[in-house]
C-alpha positions in Angstrom: -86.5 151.4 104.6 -84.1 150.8 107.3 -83.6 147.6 105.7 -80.4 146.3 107.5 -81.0 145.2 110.8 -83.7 144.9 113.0 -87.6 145.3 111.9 -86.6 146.1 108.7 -84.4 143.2 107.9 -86.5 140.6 109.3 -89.4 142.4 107.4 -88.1 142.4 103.7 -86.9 138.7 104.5 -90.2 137.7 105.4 -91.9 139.8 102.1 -89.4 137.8 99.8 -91.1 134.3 101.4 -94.2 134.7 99.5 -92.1 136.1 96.2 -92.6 139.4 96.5 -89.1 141.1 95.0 -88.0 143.2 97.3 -85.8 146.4 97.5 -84.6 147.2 101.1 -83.2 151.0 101.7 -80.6 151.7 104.0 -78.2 154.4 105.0 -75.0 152.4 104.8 -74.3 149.6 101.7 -75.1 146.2 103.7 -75.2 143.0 102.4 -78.4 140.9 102.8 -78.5 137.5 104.3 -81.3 136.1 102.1 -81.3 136.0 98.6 -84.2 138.1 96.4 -83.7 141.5 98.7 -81.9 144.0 96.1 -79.8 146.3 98.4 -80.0 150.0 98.0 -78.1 152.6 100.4 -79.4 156.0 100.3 -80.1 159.0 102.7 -83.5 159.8 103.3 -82.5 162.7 104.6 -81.5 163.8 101.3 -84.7 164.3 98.9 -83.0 164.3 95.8 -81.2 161.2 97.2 -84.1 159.1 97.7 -85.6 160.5 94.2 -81.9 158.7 92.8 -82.9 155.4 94.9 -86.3 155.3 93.5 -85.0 155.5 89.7 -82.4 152.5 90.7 -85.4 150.5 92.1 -87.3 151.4 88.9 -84.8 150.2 86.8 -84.2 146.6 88.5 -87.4 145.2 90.1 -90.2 147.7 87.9 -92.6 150.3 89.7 -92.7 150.1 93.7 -96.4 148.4 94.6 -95.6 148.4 98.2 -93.8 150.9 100.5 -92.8 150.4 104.1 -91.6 153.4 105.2 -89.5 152.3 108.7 -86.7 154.4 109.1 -86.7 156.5 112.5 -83.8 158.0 114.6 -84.1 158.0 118.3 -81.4 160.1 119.9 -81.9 160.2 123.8 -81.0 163.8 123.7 -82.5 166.0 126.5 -84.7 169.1 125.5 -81.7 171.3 127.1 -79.0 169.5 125.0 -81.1 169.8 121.8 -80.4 172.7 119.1 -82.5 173.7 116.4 -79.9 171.8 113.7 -80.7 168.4 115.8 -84.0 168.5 116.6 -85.1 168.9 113.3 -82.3 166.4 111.8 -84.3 164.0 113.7 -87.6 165.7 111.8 -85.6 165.3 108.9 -85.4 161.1 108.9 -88.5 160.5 110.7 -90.9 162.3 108.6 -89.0 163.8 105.8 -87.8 160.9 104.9 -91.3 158.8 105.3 -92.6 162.0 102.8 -89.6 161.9 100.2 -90.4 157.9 99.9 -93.8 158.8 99.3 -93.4 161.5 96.8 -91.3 158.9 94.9 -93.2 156.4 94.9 -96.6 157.9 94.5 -96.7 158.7 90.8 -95.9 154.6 89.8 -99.0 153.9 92.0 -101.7 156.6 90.8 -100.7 155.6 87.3 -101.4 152.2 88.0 -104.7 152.9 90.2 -103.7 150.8 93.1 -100.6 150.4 95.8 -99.8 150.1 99.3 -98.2 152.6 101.9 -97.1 151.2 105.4 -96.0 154.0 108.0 -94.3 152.6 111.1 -95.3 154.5 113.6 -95.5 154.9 118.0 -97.5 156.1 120.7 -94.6 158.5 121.8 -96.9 161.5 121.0 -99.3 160.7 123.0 -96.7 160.1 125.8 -93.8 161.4 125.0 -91.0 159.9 127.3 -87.9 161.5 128.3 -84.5 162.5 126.3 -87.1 161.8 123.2 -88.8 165.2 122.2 -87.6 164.9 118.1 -88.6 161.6 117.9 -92.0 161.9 119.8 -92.9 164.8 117.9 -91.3 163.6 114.3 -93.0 160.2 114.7 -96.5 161.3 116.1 -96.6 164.2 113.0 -95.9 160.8 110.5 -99.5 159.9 111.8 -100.7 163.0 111.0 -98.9 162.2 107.5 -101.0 159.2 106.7 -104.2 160.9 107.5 -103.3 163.6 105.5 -102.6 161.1 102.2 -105.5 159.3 103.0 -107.8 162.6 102.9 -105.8 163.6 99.7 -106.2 160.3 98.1 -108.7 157.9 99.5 -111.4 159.4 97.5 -109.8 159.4 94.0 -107.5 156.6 94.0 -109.5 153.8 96.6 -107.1 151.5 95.5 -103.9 152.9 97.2 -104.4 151.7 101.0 -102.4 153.4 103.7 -102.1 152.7 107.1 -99.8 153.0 110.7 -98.6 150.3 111.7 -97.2 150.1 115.9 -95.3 146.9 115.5 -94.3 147.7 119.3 -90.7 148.6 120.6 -88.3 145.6 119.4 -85.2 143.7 120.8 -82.8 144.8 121.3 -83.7 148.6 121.0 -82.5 150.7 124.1 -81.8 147.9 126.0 -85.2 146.1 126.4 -85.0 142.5 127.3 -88.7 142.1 127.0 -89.5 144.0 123.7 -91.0 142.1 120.7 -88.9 139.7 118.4 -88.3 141.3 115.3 -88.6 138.2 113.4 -92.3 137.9 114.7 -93.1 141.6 113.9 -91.5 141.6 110.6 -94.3 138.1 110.0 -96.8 140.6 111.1 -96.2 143.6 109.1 -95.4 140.9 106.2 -99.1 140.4 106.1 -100.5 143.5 106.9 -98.3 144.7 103.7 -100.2 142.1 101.7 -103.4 143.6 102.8 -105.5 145.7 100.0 -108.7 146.2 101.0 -110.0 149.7 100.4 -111.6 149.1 104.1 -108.7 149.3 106.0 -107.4 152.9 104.6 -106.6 154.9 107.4 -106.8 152.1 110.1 -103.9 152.1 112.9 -102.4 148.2 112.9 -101.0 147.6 116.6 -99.1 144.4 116.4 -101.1 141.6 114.4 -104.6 143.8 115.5 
């Protein structure tokens, strides 16, 4: 998800090196720049919209296997500017959105007995910064999230591995000269996507560790 620019670009680019066909979910219709990355816009938000995205993935590339759930919303909004509507409309994309993917793509991988769940996550519960209460508290109850599948699942279905992943705050996000390349995060996470062993269930991935 969050497929058109950033981590999320540069990730499904990297996936579709090693042949992997690749659907990459965004909010707007984009265009991608490599070929073998089907395109599908869709508000994650929107549960019944994601549901439609899922069936249009379905129908061109077969059952998800893999799920890299990386769409977040970071307004710099200050607790006293905040309303209940856009506090949890930030709730809304950065964990209700990670959830509805799940929820779609779930069934495909119990039926098949094996499949992969990436959640990009942060530190920012643990320290939440300024102007950042939504996302700090969205993105630190998506780790909750992927304990909570991994106590639901791990037990019966050993074969469908989730994880966080902290690829680390990217270029050119708020500004930061210094952040990490997306292109070398996205080689990362291509790897760690590629991971299945039933040993690394519930593990926290920061950068290529």
């Amino acid at each position: 998800t969050e497929a058109s620019w950033g981590i999320g670009k540069a990730l499904t680019e990297a996936l579709v090196r090693p042949a992997v066909a690749v659907a990459g979910i965004s909010s707007q219709v984009f265009q991608p720049e490599v070929d073998g990355i089907y395109p599908v816009a869709a508000d994650l938000r929107d549960p019944a919209d994601v549901a439609r995205a899922f069936t249009e993935i379905r129908a061109r590339l077969g059952a998800p296997t893999i799920l890299v759930n990386n769409s977040e919303t970071y307004p710099d909004r200050d607790i006293l500017d905040e309303t209940p509507d856009s506090f949890m409309d930030t709730v809304r994309l950065n964990l209700g959105g990670a959830f509805a993917c799940c929820h779609a793509a779930l069934p495909d991988m119990v039926a098949r007995g094996r499949g992969r769940i990436i959640n990009v996550v942060t530190f920012a519960d643990v320290s939440p910064a300024p102007l950042a209460a939504g996302y700090s508290v969205s993105k630190g109850a998506l780790r909750i999230l992927t304990r909570a599948l991994v106590a639901d699942l791990g037990d019966r279905f050993p074969g469908i591995v989730i994880t966080d992943w902290v690829p680390g705050t990217h270029v050119p996000r708020k500004g930061i000269p210094d952040g990490v390349d997306p292109l070398v995060a996205a080689e990362w996470g291509a790897r760690l996507a590629l991971m299945s062993a039933p040993e690394i269930n519930g593990k926290v991935f920061l950068q290529d560790q």
